[in-house]
N, C-alpha and C positions, 0 to 999 in steps of 0.2 A: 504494500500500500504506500501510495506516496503519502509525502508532509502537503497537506492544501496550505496555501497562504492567505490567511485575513488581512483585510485593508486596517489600515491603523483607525476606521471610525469604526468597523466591525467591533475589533478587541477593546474599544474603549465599552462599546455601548455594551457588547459581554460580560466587561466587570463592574461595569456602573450596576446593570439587571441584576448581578450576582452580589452585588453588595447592598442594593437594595432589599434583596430576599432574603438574605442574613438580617439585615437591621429590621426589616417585620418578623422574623421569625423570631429574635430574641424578645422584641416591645412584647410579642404575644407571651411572651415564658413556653413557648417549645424550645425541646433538644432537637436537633439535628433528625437523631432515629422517630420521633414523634413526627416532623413533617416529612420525614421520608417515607413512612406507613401510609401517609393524608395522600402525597403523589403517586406514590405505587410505583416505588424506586428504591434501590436500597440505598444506606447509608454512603454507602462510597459516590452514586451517585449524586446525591444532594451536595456531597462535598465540592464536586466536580463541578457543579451549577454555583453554587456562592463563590468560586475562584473563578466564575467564567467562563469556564473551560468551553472552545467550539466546538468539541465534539462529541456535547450530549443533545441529545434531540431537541427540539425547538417545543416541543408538544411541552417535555418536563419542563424546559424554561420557566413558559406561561404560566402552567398550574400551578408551578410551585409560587409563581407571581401572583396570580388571584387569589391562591388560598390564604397569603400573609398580607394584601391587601394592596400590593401594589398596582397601582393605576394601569391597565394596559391600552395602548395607543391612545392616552390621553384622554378618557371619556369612559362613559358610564355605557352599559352591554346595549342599551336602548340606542345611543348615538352611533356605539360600535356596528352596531347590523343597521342601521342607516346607510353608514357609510361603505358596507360592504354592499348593501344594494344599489346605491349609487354606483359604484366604482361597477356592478354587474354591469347596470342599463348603459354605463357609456362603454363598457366592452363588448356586446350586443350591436352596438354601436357603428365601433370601427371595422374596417374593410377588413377581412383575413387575409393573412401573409399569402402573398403567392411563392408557387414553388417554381424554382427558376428551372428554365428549360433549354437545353440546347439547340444553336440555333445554328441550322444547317444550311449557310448558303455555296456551297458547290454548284454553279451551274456551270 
């Protein structure tokens, strides 16, 4: 397996996510294995989510984000699926990619 490389705003915004979910996990008085049972991950992985790390699922990110109470994409679930239906009807919207085609002029 190769090493992927994150852009330097990826690994920020990884450990900002991840220090945020630490700083709600502690306000709350859970351990570590207490929200790691909540997200349905083990302990190692929780670890791996409050240092960052990019190579835990994006799914465990978020949950572990919502269950300590951190804000995700800045707004409340009601504005969230607003905006994801919005972002539908204007991708609905736009022309689908065409597939490039060879183009044969031999005459």
């Amino acid at each position: 397996m190769t090493d992927r490389v994150q852009s330097s705003l990826v690994r920020a915004v990884l450990q900002t996510l991840g220090a945020e979910i630490t700083r709600g996990r502690k306000r709350r008085g859970l351990s570590q294995a207490d929200l790691a049972l909540r997200v349905g991950c083990s302990r190692n992985t929780l670890r791996a989510i409050e240092e960052g790390r990019p190579t835990v699922e994006i799914g465990l990110f978020l949950e572990a984000a919502a269950l300590v109470g951190v804000p995700l994409m800045g707004g409340d679930p009601a504005t969230i699926r607003d905006r994801g239906a919005q972002a539908q009807r204007e991708v609905d919207l736009l022309p689908q990619p065409r597939t490039q085609t060879d183009i044969f002029d031999d005459f």
